[in-house]
N, C-alpha and C positions, 0 to 999 in steps of 0.2 A: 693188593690194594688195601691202603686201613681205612678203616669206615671211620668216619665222621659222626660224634654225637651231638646234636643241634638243640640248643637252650635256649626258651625264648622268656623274656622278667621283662613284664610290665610295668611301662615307665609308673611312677608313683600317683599321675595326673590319671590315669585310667583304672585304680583303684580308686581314688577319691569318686571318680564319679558313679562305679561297682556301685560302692554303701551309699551314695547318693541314690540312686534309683531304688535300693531298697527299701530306703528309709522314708521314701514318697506313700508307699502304700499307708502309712499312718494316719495322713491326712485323709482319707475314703469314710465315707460316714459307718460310723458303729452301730449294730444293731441292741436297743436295750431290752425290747420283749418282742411279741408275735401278737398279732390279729389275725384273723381265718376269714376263709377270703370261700365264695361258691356262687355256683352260676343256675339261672332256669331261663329254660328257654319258652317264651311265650309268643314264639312265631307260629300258628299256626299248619302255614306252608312250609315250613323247613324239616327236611329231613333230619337224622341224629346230627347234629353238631360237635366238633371237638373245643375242646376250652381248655388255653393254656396258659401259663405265664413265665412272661419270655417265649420260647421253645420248648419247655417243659410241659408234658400235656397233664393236665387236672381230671380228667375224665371227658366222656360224651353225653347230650344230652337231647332226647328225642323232647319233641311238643310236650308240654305240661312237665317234664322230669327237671329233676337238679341235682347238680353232681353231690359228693358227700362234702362237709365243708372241711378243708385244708387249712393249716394254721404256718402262717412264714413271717419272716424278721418284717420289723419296725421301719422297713427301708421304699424306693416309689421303686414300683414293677411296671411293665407294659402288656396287659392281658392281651389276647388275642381270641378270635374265633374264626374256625375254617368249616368247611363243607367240602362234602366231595361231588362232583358235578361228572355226570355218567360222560363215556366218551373221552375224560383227562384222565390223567394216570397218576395226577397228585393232587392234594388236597390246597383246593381258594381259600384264601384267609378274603373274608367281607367284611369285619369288625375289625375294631381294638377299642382300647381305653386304657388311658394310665391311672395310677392310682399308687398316691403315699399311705400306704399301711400304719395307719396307730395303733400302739400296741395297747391289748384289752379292747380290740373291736372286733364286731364282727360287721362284713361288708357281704351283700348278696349283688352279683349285678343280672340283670335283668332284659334279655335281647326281646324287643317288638319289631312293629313296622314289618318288614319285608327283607328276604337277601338282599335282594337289590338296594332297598333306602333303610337298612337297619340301626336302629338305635340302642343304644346301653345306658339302660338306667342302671342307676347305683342307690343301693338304701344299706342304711348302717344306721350302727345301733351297738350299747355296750355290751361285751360278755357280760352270762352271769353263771357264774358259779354253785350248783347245788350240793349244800349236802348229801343227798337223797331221802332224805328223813320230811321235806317237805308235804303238804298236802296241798302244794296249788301251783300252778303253770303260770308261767309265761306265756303272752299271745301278741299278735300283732298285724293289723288286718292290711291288705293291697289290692289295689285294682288295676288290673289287667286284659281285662277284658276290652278291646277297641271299639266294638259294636255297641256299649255303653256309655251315655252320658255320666253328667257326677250321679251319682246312687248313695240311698244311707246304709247302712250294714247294722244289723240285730245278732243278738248272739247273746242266748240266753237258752234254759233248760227244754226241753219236747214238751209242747203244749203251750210255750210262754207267746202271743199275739203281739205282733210288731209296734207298739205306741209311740206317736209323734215325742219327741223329746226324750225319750228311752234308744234313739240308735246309739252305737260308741262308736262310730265313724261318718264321716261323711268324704267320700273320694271322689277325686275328677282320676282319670285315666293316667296310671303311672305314679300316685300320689301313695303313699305310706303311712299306717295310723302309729303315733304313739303308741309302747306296750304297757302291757298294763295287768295284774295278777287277778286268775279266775280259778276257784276251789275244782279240783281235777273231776272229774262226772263226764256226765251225758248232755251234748251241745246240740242247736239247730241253728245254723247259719241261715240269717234271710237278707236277700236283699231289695232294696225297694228304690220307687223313684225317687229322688229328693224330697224331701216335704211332702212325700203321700204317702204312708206307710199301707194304704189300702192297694196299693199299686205294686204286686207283691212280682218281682222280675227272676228271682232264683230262692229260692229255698230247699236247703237242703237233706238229707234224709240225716237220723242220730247218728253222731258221731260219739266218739269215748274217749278224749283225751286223758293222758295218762301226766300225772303230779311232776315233779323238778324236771322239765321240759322247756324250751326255749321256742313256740311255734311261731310263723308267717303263716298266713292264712291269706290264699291270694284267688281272684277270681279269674276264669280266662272264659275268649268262646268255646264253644262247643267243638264244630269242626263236624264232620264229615260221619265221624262213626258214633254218634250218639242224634237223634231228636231235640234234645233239649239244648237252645242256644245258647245256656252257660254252666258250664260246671268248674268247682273249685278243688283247690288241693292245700292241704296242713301240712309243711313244710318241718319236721324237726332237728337241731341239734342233735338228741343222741336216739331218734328212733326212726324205725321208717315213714316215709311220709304217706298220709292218708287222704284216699280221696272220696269230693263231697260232691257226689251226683244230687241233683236235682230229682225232688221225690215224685214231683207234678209227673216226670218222663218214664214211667215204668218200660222197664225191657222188653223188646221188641222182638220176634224171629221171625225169619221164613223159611215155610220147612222145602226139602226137595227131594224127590222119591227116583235116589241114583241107584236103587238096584234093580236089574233086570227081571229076577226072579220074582219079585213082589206082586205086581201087576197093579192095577189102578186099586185105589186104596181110598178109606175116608179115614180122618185122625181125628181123635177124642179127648179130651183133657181130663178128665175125670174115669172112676173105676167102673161106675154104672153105665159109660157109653151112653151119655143123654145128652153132654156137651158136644154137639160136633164142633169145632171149628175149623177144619180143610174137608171140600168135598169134591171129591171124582177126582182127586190128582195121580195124573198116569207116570209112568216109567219119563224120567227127565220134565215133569211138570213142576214147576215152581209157583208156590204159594204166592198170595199178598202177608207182608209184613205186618204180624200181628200184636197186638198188644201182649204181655203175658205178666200175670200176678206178683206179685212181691213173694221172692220166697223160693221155694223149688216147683215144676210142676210135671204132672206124670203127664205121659204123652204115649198112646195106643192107636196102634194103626189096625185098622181094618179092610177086608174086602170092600170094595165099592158095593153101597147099598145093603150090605148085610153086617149086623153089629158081631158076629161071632163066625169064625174064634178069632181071637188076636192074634197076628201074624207077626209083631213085634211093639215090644213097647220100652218105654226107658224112662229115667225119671232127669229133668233137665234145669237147671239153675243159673241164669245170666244175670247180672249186677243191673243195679236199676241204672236206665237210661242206655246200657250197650244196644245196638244192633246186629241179633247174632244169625245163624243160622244153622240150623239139627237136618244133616243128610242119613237118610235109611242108604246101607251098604251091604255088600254079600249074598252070597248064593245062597237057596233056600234052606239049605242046612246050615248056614254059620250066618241068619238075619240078626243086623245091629243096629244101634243110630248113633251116629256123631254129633256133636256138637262144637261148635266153636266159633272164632270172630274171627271173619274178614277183614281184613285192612282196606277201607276205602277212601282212606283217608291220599290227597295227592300231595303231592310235595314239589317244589321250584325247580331241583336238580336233575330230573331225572324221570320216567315214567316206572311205574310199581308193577310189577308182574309176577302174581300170584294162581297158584293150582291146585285144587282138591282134587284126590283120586278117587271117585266113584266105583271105579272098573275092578272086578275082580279076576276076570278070566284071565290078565298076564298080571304075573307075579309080579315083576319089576318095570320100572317104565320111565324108557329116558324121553325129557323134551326136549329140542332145538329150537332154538330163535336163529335167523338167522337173515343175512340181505336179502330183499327181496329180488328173489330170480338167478339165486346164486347156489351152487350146487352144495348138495348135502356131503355127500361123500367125505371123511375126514375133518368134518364139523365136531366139534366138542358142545356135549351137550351142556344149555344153560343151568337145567336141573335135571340130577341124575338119582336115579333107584329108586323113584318112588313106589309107594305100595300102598295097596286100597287101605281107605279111610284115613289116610292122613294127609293134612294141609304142608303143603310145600316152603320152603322158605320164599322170601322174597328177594325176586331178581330185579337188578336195575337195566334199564333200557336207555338210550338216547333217541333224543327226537328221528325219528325214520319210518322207513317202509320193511315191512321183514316177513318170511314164513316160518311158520309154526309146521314141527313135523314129530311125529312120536316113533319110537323105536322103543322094543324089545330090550330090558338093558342088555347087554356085550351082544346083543341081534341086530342084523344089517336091513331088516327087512323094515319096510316102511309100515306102521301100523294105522295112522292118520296123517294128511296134510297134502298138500298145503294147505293151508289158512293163512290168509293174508289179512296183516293191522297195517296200520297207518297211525303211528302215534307220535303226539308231540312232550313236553315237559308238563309235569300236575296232571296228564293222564292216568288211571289204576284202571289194569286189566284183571281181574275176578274170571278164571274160568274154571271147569269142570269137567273132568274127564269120564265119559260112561263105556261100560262095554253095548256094543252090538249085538245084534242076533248072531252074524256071523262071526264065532268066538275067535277068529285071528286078526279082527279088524277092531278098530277103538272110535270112537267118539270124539271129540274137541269143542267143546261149547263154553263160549264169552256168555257170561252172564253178567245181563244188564243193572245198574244199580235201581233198585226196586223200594222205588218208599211209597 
């Protein structure tokens, strides 16, 4: 049999239309330059957020943070913003906003309000371009704080006193100041009620901006892990951004005495043991939340009732306005103190569930979350390997009922649990793991928030 070779020539009418549909793309609008486009998320309640444009993702961005700013064509995009909501398996988009990019702008947009009712401000403003050879900044002040009425903002060298007619803003919520060139130094951000500059609402400790810089400088609340109901952050162009705690709210701890080996203890802040500030705190006793000085401060534990000898001591430093908390760890041959910040901060999506390890008697330590009333056996633990003295990462939860069990890492045997939560969404479980007297059993303690 001869094979047939089969030719197919397209009538002339289906070329014509070929170069037709190509020559349509001409007509799509052209890009003649770039504006840079970045996001802060000033939702309180919301977890890290993603920011993208289109489907393209720009980075994440937890409460108070902004992604870095990205620079795209002259053309309109469709931003977006998702979250991930514990219990789904992909991430809710809750926002959007479109936006025609001019080129030589720069645009920040701005999430408030709530997931649920969230809103996107937009503020813009033109590049500027430094040599670097400048001696003075860029600035440009925002209010974002919701628990605030309009306020005037001061901003002026350490020591300079807030005077009526000397603010350089005055903001309603959401509102943006003109910017405006300030010689690079040492700043003190104050803010005050409207027309009362004696009505002093945030002020913030020195800051040090640095020369040919482009800052925002925006206020938000506080939240959860500071005292102070407002703290600010300086946003820059080409550096990192700086944040302005409130100097009125110095640093806070409470200590907690997670080692077994210790025994009840008094604590001292000073070298001559004449400062006490914790007295009689036993094995799993937790302090009141106390004030602590600007600066670093040495911190010595002693016997209950007798100044010597020191059984451990350590010198400890939290940022003014944090709420932190310093745990004594380890058996009496390896006594330490930890320090560090809980996250008690909740969030919309999801319940927060975090773990300090106290316990030195097992080396590694797995925790399960799991249904309540549902069997262990063949569970994957929520967090795995932990080990004394350090803070665990954070797990997400969904609203439910669940047991808490601890195991041995790659050990079958149960070391604590059940412990039953009951938890819903914007809950944070803070708890604590101690050893026992009896060294093959462990401890599980929720620790309450304590202000």
């Amino acid at each position: 049999m001869k094979l047939m070779r089969l030719k197919y020539s397209a009538p002339p009418l289906v070329f014509a239309l070929l170069i037709t549909a190509c020559d349509s793309g001409s007509s799509l609008p052209e890009a003649t330059g770039k504006g840079s486009i970045r996001a802060i998320n000033a939702i309180v309640s919301a977890p890290e957020v993603s920011f993208l444009i289109e489907e393209r993702s720009l980075g994440t961005v937890d409460f108070r943070q902004a992604t870095s700013p990205e620079d795209y064509d002259d053309l309109t995009y469709k931003f977006n913003f998702e979250a991930f909501f514990a219990g789904n398996t992909s991430l809710t988009r809750f926002a959007s906003r479109s936006l025609d990019v001019v080129a030589e702008m720069d645009y920040t947009m701005v999430l408030t309000g709530t997931l649920a009712n969230a809103s996107v401000l937009l503020w813009e403003s033109p590049q500027r371009t430094f040599s670097g050879t400048e001696t003075v900044f860029e600035a440009r002040f925002a209010h974002t704080a919701e628990s605030l009425a309009t306020v005037d903002y001061y901003f002026a060298p350490p020591g300079t006193a807030p005077v009526l007619g000397e603010e350089i803003a005055t903001l309603a919520f959401g509102e943006v100041s003109s910017a405006a060139d300030y010689a690079a130094g040492d700043y003190v951000l104050t803010v005050t009620a409207g027309d009362d500059p004696t009505d002093v609402l945030f002020q913030s400790d020195t800051a040090t901006l640095a020369a040919a810089n482009q800052y925002t400088i925006t206020t938000f609340d506080g939240g959860p892990n500071t005292f102070a109901p407002i703290i600010a952050s300086a946003y820059a162009t080409t550096a990192n951004a700086i944040t302005l705690a409130d100097i009125n709210y110095p640093a806070t701890v409470e200590f907690i005495n997670g080692s077994l080996d210790l025994g009840t203890v008094d604590i001292y802040d000073d070298e001559s043991q004449t400062s006490l500030i914790v007295d009689d705190l036993p094995h799993k006793g937790v302090s009141a939340e106390l004030n602590l000085p600007p600066g670093s401060s040495d911190v010595s534990f002693t016997p209950f009732d007798a100044n010597n000898p020191v059984l451990v001591e350590a010198t400890v430093n939290f940022f003014t306005g944090i709420r932190g908390r310093v745990v004594t760890v380890g058996a009496a041959d390896t006594l330490r103190v930890v320090a560090y910040n809980p996250d008690r901060r909740g969030v919309d999506t999801h319940t927060k569930f975090q773990v300090f390890i106290a316990a030195s008697n097992i080396e590694f330590i797995n925790v399960y979350v799991i249904e309540a009333d549902a069997v262990l056996d063949e569970q994957q633990p929520v967090l795995g390997g932990l080990t004394v003295g350090t803070t665990s990462a954070t797990a997400q939860l969904r609203a439910g009922s669940y047991d808490i069990y601890l195991r041995e890492f790659q050990g079958t045997e149960i070391l604590a649990g059940p412990v039953r939560i009951d938890v819903a969404a914007g809950d944070v479980v803070n708890a604590i793991i101690y050893d026992d007297v009896d060294p093959a059993v462990l401890d599980f303690v929720i620790l309450p928030d304590n202000p």
